[in-house]
C-alpha positions as CSV (number, residue, x, y, z in Angstrom):
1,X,-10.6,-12.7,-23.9
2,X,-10.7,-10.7,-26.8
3,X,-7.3,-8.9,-26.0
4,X,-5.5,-12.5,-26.0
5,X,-6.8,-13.3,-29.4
6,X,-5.8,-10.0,-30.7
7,X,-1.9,-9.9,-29.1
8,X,-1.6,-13.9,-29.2
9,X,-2.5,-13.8,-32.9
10,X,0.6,-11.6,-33.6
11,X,3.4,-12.8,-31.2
12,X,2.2,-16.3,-31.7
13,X,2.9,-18.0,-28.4
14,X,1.5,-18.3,-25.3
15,X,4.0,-16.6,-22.8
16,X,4.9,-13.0,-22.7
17,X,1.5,-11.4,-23.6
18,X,0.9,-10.4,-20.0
19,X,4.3,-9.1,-19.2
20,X,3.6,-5.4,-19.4
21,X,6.0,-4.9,-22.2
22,X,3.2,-5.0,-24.9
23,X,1.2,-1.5,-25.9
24,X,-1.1,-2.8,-29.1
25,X,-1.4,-0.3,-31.7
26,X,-4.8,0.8,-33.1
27,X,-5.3,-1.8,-35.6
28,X,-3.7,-4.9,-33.8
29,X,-1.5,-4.8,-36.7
30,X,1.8,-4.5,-34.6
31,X,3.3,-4.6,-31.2
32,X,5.9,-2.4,-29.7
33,X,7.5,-3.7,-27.0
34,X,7.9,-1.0,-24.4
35,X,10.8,-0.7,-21.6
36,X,11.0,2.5,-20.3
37,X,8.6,5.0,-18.6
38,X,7.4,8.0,-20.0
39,X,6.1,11.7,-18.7
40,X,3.2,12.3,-19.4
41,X,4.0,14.8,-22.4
42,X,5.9,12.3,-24.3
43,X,3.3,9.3,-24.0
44,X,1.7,8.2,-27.2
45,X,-1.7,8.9,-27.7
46,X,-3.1,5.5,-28.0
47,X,-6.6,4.8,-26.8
48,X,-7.2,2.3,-23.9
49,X,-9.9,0.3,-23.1
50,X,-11.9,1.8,-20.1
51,X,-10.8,0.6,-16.3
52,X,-12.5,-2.9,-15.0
53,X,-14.7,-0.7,-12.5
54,X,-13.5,-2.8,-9.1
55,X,-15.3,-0.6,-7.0
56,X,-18.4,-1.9,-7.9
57,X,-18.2,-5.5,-9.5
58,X,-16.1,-7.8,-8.7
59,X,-12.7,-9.7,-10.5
60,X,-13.8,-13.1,-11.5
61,X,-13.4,-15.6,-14.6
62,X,-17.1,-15.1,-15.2
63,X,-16.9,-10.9,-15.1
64,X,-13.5,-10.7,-17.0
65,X,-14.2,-13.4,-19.2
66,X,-14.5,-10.9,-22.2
67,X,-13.1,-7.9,-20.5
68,X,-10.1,-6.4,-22.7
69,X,-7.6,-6.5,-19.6
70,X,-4.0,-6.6,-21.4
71,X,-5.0,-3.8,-23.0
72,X,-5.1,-1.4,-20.7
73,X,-1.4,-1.5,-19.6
74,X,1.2,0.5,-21.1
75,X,4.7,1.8,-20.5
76,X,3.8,3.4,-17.2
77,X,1.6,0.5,-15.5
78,X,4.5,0.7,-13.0
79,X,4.6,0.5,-9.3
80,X,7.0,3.2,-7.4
81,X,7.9,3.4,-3.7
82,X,9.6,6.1,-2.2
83,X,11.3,5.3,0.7
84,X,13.3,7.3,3.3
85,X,13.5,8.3,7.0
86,X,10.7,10.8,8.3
87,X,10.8,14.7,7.2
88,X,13.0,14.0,4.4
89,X,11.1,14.8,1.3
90,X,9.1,11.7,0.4
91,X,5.2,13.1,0.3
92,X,6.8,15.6,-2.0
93,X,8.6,13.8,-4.7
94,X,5.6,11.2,-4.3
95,X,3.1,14.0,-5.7
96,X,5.8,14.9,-8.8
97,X,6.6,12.3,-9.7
98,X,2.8,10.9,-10.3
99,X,2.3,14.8,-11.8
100,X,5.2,13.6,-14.4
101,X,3.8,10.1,-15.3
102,X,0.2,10.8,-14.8
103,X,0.4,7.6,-12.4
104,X,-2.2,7.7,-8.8
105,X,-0.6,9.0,-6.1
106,X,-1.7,6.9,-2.6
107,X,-0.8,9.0,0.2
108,X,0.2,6.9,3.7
109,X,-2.6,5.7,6.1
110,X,-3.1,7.3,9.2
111,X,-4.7,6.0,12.3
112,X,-7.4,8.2,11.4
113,X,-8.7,6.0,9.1
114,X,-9.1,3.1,11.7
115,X,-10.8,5.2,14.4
116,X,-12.6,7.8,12.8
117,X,-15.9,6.6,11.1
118,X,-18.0,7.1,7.9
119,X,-20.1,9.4,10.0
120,X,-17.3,11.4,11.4
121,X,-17.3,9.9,15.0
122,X,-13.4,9.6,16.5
123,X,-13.7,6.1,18.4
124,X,-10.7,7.8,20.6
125,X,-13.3,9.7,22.3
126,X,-14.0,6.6,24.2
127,X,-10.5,6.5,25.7
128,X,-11.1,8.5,28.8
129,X,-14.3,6.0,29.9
130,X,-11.1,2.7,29.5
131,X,-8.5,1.7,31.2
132,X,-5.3,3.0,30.1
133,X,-3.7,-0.7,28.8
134,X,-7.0,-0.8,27.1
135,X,-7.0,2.4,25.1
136,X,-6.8,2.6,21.1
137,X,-3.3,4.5,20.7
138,X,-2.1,6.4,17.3
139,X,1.4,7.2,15.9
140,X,0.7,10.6,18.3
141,X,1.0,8.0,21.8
142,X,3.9,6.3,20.5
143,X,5.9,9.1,20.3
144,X,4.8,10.5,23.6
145,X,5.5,7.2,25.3
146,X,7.0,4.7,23.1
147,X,7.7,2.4,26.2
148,X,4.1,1.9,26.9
149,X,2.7,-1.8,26.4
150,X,0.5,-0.5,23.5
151,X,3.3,-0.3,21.3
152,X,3.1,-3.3,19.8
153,X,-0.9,-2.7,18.8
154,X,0.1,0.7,17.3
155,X,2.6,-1.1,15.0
156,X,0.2,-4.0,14.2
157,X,-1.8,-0.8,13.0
158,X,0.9,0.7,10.8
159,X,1.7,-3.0,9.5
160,X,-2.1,-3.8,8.6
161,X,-2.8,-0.5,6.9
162,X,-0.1,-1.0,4.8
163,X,-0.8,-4.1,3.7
164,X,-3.9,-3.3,3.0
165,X,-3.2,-0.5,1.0
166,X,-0.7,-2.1,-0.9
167,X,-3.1,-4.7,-2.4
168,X,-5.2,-1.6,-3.4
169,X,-2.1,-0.5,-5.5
170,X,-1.9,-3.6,-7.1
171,X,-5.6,-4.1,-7.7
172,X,-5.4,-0.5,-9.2
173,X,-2.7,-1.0,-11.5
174,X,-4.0,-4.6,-12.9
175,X,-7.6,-3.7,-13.2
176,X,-7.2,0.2,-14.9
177,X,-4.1,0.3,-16.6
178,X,-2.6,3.2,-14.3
179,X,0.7,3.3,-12.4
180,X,0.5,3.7,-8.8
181,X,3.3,5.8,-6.0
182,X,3.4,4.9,-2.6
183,X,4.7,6.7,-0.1
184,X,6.3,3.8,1.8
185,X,5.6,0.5,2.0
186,X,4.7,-2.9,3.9
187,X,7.8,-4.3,2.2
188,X,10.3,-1.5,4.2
189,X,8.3,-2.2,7.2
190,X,10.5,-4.4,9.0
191,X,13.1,-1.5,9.2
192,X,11.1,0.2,11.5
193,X,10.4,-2.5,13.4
194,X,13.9,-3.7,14.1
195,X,14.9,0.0,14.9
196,X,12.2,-0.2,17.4
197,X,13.1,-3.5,18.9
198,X,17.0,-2.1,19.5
199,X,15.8,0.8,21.2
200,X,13.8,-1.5,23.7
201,X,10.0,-1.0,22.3
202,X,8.9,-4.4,20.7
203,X,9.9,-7.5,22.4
204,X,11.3,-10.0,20.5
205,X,8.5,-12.4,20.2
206,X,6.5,-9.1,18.9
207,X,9.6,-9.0,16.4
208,X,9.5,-13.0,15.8
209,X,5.1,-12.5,15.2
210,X,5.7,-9.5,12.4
211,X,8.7,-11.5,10.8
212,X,6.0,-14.5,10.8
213,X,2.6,-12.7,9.0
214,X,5.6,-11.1,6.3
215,X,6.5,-14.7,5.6
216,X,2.9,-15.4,5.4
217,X,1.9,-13.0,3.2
218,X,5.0,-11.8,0.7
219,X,4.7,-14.6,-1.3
220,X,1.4,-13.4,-2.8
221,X,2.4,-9.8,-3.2
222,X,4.0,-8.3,-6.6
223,X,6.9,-6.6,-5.5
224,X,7.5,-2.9,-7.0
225,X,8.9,-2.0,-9.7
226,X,11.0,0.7,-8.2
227,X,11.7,2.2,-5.0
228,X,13.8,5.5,-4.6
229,X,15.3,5.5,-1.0
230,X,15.8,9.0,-0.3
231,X,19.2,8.7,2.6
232,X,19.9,11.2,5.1
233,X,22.1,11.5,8.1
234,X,20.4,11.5,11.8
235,X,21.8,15.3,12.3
236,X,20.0,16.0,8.5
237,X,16.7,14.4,9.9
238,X,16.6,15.8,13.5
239,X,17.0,19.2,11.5
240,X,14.7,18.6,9.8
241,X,12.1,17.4,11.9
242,X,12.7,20.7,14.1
243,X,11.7,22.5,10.5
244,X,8.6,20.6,10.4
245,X,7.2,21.7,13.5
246,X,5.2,19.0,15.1
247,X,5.8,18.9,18.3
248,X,5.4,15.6,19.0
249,X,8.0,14.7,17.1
250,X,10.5,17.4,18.1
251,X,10.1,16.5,22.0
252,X,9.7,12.5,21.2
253,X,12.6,10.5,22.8
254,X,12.2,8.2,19.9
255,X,13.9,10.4,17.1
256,X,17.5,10.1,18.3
257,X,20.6,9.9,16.2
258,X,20.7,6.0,17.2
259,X,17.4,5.3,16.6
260,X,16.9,7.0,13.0
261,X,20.7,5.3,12.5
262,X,19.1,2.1,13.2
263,X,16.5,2.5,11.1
264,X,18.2,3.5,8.5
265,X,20.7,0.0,8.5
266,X,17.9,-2.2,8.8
267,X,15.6,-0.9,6.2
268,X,18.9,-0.9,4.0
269,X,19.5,-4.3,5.3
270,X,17.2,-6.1,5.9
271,X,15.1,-5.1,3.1
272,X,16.8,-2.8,0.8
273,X,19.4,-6.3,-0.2
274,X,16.5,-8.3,-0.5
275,X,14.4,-6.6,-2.4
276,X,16.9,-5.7,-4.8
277,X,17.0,-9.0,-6.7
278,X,13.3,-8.5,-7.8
279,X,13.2,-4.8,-7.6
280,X,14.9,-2.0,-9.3
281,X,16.4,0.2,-6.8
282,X,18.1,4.1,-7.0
283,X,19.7,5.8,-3.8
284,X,19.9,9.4,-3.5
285,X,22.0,11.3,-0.9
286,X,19.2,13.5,0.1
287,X,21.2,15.4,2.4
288,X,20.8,18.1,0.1
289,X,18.0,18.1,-1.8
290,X,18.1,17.0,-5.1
291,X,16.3,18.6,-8.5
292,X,13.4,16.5,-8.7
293,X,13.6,17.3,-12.2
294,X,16.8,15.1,-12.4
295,X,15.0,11.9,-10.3
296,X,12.2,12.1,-13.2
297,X,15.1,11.8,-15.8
298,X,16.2,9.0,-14.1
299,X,13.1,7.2,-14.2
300,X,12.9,7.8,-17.8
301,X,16.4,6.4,-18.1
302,X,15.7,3.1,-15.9
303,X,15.1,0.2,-18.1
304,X,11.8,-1.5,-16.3
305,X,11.5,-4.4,-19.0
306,X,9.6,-7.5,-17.2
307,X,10.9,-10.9,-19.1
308,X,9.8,-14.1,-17.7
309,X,13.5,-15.5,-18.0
310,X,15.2,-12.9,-14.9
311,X,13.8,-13.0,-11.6
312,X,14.1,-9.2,-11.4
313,X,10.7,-8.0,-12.4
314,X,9.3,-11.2,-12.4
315,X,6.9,-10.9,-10.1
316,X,5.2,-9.1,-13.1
317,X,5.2,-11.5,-16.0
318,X,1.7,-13.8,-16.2
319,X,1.6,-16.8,-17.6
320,X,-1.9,-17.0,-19.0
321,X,-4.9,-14.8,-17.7
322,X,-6.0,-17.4,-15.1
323,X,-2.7,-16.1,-13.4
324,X,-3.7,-12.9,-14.1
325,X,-7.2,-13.0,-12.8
326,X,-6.4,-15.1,-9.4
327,X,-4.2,-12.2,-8.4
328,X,-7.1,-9.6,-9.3
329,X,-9.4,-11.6,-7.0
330,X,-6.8,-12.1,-4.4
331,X,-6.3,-8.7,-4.0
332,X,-10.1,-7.7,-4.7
333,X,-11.6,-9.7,-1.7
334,X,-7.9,-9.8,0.2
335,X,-9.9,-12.6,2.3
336,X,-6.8,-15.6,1.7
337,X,-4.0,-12.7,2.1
338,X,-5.3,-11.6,5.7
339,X,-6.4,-14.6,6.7
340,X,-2.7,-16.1,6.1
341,X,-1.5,-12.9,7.8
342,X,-3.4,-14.4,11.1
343,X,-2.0,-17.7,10.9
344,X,0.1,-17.7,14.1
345,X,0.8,-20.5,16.2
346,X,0.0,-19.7,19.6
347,X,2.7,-20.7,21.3
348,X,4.7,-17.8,19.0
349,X,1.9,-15.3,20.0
350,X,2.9,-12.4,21.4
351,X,0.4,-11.4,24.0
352,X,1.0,-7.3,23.8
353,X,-0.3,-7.7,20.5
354,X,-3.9,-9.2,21.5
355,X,-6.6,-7.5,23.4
356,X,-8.9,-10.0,25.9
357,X,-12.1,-11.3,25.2
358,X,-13.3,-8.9,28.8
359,X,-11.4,-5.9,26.9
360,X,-13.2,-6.6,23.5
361,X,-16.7,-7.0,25.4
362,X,-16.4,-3.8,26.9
363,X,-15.5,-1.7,24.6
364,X,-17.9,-2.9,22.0
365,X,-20.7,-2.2,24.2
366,X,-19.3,1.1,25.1
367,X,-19.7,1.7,20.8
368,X,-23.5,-0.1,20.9
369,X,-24.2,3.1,22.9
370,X,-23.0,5.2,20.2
371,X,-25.5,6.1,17.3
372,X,-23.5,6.7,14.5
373,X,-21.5,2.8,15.4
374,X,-24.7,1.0,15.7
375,X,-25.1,0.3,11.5
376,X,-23.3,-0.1,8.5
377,X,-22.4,3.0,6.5
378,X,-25.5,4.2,4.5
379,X,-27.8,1.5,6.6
380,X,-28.8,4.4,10.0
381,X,-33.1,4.8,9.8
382,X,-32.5,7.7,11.3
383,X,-29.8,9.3,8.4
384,X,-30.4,7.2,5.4
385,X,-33.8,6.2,3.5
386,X,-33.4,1.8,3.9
387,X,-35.0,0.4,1.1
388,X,-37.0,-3.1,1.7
389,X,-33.8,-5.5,0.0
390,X,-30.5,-3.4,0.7
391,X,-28.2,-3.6,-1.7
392,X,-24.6,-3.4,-1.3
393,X,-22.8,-2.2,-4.0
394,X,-20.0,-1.4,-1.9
395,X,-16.4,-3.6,-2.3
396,X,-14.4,-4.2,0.5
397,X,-11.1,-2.2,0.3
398,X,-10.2,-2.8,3.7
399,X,-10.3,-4.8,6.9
400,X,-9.1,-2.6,9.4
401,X,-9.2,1.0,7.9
402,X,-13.0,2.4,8.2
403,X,-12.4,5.4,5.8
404,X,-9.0,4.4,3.7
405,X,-8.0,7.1,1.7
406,X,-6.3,5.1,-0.8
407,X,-8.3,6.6,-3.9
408,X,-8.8,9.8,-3.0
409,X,-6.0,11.3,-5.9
410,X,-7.8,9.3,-7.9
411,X,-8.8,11.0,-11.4
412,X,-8.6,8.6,-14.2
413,X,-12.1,7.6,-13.4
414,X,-14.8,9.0,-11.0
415,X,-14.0,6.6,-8.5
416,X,-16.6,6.6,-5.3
417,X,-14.8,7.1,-1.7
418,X,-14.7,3.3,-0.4
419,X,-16.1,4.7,3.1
């Protein structure tokens, strides 16, 4: 790879090139090594190589072979959470802070993006023709009956969506360069789902299966770089979920000062304390809301230096470019991440979480019927010209989402909608 030979050649070694420390000036002359994040006013000018276009070709040794990949990462080739309980500011300081540090907002999946497909058909539809166990529930049916036995399938939803969306983060920020936000993610999870457990909606074994795929499937994941937990009190949150206005959420019995209390310990925790060895982490009291303007001085302030001697950070800091390119391709095809995600014994399977083979039959044929689920996207006669060989150009950015949003904030590049 031509960028090794250039930043090898100067810091003559073989460890520390991929650490996301080194920003390569013009003429390869020097390198500056590079700690703290920077708004987008007060970034240096230096020109980057163009993104490795993953939407369309795929992360291999033979297609990155020559492909200038160090290169491309800078100062702010970070990866922020923002964490918090519902209604209490995170969408908003999401979208500022990647305004500030020119970095790609992802906003949070929605069931939406499971049942509603590339032609605009809402699978829900279906759910009056099914039986009610058998009917595909959103975040909306939870909070209207969170005792139901669907539950469990409605947080296998939330938990698949955001794994999958968090590999696109990472694929996104090792393959262009560009820092990503997410609002939320798979590793706070488990807060949730302990809060649910306590209040009586997840059984244990559904508990026991969740703690099992995180155990599974952390281990390949880069953890964040930062996460900004945003703290309220219940009282603070139920106020200001009234202010929000959806009534779902106003009338749901979930949202009660024990339940958002319990959330709030176990996502402090249970993931908060773990996380914090590998991951830098800043706690506002967002009773009040702060001056954003004084969370992006912060950032600016936070030293986010990846060394392959501390574990915090770590997760960042490549070895060689064969390191570098397995975790491209693992998060590319996400084929060994799901499939270890899976990988639960049956005796520890909790049955709420499964549909049967009868329920599975029926319901597909119910969508055969349906014109707009009988082909791939772009494949109808009817709605799309076939040519004699079809050609897929079209990367798999998700397993379970049929329209993930993930990209849609995207501007760096003309990126096309992974429908």
């Amino acid at each position: 790879m031509t960028s090794i030979f250039c930043i090898t050649s100067i810091k003559g070694n073989t460890i520390g090139y991929l650490t996301r420390l080194c920003k390569t000036s013009k003429n390869f002359n020097s390198v500056t090594q590079v700690a703290f994040m920077k708004t987008l006013p007060t970034r240096s000018q230096t020109p980057k190589p163009a993104p490795f276009p993953y939407w369309k070709k795929q992360c291999n040794d033979l297609s990155m072979t020559f492909d200038p990949t160090t290169l491309r990462y800078d100062e702010n080739s970070k990866l922020i959470v923002v964490d918090g309980p519902p209604a209490v500011g995170k969408s908003k300081l999401c979208e500022q802070i990647a305004k500030e540090f020119g970095l790609l907002y992802m906003p949070p999946p929605t069931f939406d993006e499971i049942y509603i497909n590339y032609y605009g058909y809402d699978v829900r539809n279906l759910n009056s023709k099914l039986k009610d166990e058998w009917r595909m529930r959103d975040l909306t049916d939870f909070l209207r009956d969170p005792d139901h036995q669907g539950t469990a399938r409605i947080q296998y939803g939330i938990f698949t969506m955001r794994m999958e969306q968090y590999m696109n983060a990472l694929l996104h920020i090792l393959a262009s360069g560009q820092g990503v936000v997410l609002n939320r993610c798979i590793f706070t999870e488990a807060g949730y789902m302990h809060a649910m457990y306590n209040s009586g909606y997840l059984s244990k074994k559904a508990v026991n299966e969740f703690e099992m795929m995180r155990i599974n499937t952390f281990q390949y994941l880069l953890r964040p770089h930062l996460i900004i937990y945003l703290d309220a009190t219940p009282e603070n949150i139920l106020e200001r979920i009234k202010e929000r206005g959806n009534i779902d959420e106003i009338n749901s019995k979930v949202f009660t000062k024990k339940f958002l209390s319990d959330l709030s310990t176990a996502t402090k925790e249970k993931c908060l304390s773990w996380l914090s060895s590998h991951t830098e982490i800043l706690i506002y009291d967002w009773n009040k809301e702060w001056n954003k303007v004084d969370v992006i001085n912060d950032i600016e302030n936070l030293n986010l230096e990846e060394e392959v001697k501390q574990e915090k950070l770590g997760d960042w800091v490549f070895v060689d470019t064969n390191e570098l390119i397995e975790s491209l391709r693992l998060y590319h095809t996400k084929y060994h991440i799901i499939a270890c995600m899976e990988q639960t014994p049956i005796a520890e399977i909790a049955p709420e979480l499964y549909i049967t083979a009868d329920q599975r039959n029926t319901i597909n044929k119910m969508l055969n019927e349906i014109e707009s689920e009988k082909y791939a996207p772009n494949c109808n006669p009817k709605l799309h010209k076939i040519p004699w060989i079809m050609k897929n150009n079209r990367f798999i950015f998700s397993f379970y989402r049929r329209t993930p949003r993930d990209f849609i904030n995207c501007d760096l590049f003309k990126l096309p909608l992974p429908h």
